[in-house]
C-alpha positions in Angstrom: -199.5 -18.2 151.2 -202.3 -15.9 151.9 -204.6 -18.5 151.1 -203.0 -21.5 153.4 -203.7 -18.5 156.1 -207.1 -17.6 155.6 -208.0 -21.1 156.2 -209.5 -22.3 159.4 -206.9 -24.0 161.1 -204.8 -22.4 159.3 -201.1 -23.7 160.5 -198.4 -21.3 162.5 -196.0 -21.0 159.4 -192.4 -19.9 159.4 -189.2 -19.3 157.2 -185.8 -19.0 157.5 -184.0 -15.6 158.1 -180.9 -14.7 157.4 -178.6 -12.5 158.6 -178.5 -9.9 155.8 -182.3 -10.5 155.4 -182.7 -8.8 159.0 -180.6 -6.4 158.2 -181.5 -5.3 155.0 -185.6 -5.5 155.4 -186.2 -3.0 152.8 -184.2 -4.9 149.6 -185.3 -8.3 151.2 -188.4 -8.2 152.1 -190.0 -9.9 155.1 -191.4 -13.3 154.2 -195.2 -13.8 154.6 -195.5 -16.2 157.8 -195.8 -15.8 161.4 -192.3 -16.1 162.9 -188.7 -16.7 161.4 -186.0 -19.2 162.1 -182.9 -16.7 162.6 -179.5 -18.6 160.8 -176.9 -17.7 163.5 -174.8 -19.4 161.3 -172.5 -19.5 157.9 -171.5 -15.7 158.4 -168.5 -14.9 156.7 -167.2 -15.8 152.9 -166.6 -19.5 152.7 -164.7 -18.9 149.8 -162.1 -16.6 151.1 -158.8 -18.0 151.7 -158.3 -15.3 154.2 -161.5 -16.3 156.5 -160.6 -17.4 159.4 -164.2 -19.5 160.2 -167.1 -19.2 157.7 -169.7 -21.0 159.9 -169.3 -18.3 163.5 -167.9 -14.9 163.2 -169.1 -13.3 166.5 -167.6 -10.1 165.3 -169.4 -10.4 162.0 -172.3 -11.1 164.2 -172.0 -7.8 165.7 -172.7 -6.1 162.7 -176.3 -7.3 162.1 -177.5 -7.5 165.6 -178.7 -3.9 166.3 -181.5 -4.8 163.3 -182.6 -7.9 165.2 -184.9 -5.8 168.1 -186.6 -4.0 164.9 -187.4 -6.9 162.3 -191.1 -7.5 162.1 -191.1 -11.2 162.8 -190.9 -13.0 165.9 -187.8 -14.5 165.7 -186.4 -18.4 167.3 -182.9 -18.9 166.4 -180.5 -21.4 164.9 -177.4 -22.4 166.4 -174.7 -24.2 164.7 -172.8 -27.2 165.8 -171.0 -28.5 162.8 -167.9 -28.4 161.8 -165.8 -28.7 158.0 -162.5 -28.5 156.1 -162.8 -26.0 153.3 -160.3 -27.0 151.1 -158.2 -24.6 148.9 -156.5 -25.3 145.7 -154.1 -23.1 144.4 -155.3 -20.3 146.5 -158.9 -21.0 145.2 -161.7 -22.7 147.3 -161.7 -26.3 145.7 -164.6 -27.8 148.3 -165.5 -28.9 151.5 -165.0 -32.4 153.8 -167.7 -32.9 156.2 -165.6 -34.9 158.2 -161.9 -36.2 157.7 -159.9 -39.6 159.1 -158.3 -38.5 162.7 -155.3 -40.0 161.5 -154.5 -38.3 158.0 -154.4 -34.9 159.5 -151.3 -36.6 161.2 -149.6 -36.6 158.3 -150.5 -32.9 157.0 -148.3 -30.1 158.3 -150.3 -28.1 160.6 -150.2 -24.5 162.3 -153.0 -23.5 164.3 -156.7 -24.7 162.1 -155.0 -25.1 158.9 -153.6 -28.2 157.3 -151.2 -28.5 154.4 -151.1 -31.5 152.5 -147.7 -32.6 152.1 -148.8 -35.8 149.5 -151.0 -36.4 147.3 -154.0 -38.5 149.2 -157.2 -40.0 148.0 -159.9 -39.3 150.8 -163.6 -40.9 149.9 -162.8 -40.9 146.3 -161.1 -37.5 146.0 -157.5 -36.4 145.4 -156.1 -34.0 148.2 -152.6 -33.1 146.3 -149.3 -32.0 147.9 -149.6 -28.2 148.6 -153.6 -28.4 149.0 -154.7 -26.7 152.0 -157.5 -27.6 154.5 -159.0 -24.8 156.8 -160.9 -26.4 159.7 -163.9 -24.3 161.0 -166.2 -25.5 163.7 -168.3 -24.5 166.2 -166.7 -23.8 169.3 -168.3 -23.5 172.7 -166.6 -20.1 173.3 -167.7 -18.1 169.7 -171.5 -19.9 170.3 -171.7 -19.1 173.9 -170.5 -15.3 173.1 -172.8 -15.1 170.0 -175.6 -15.7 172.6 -174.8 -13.5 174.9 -174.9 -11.0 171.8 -177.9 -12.3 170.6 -179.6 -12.3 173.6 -179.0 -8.6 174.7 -181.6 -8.2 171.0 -183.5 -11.1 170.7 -187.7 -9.7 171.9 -189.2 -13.3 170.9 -191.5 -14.7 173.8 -192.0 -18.7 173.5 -188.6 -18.7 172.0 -187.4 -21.9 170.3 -183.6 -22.7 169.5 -182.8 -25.1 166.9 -179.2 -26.5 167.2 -177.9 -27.1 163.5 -177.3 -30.1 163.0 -178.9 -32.4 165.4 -176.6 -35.9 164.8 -174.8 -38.2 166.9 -171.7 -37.4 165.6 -171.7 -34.1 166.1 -173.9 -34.4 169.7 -170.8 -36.4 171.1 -168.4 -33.1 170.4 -170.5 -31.5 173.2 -171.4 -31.9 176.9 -174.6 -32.0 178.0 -174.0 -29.1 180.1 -172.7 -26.9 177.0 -175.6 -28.2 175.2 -178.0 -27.1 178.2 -176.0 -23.6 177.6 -177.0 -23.1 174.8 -180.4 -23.4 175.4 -180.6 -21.3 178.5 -178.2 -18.7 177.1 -180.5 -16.6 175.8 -182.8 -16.6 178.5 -180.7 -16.0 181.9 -177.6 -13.8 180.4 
């Protein structure tokens, strides 16, 4: 790394951060690069039953944001936009389904983001058996929109850059344009 730097034209270079990395500098260390992509994102344990959405946790949020003014890298932040269905066998985290047929979950009992299977169902190649259970996570406009105003009230980077995680069509076409725009300017006009 040292040695990519002390070229020339040596390039701007970066690295992920993750939550606990920010707040725990001293085990983690601080990568050697010039700025950090901050992971707003996959905050909670996805293999918990008892989670109630892996992928945004504003209140989780909360509890690494005070280290965020202090960490020694400028930081740009991701944002997430995808959503899942963490599946559960037996009370045990069996997987995950990116995306799911609109009209299976019909035929699942469902009570609030969770959905029982009530049949044994083949989905892309994979048994879902009766008493399986599906927790859908995603992210909604309301937990991103108040992890931003959190974020913002910390975040010190100038020529800040926001990464929206993951960029596809599919997932574009769950948001407005305006929400999209949102996102964006959330951090700089809260």
């Amino acid at each position: 790394m040292k040695e990519i730097q002390t070229q020339k034209a040596a390039p701007v270079l970066s690295a992920t951060i993750r939550l606990h990395q920010v707040k725990y500098t001293t085990s983690s260390g601080v990568p050697p690069v010039n700025r950090g992509l901050l992971m707003c994102y996959n905050m909670g344990n996805l293999q918990k039953e008892q989670t109630a959405n892996s992928i945004i946790d504003p209140e989780e949020f909360g509890k690494y944001q005070s280290s965020i003014q202090s960490y020694p890298l400028s930081l740009d932040v991701g944002v997430p936009l995808f959503d899942w269905y963490v599946l559960f066998r037996d009370h045990q985290y069996a997987g995950l389904f990116l995306s799911l047929p609109a009209g299976l979950l019909s035929t699942f009992q469902k009570q609030d983001h969770i959905f029982k299977v009530v049949h044994d169902t083949f989905i892309n190649e994979r048994l879902l058996k009766a008493g399986d259970v599906l927790r859908y996570e995603n992210s909604a406009v309301k937990l991103v929109n108040k992890m931003m105003f959190q974020l913002n009230k910390k975040l010190v980077t100038k020529n800040l850059r926001v990464a929206l995680y993951h960029c596809d069509s599919t997932i574009l076409s769950k948001y407005s344009t305006h929400e999209l725009e949102n996102f964006y300017n959330g951090l700089r006009y809260y």
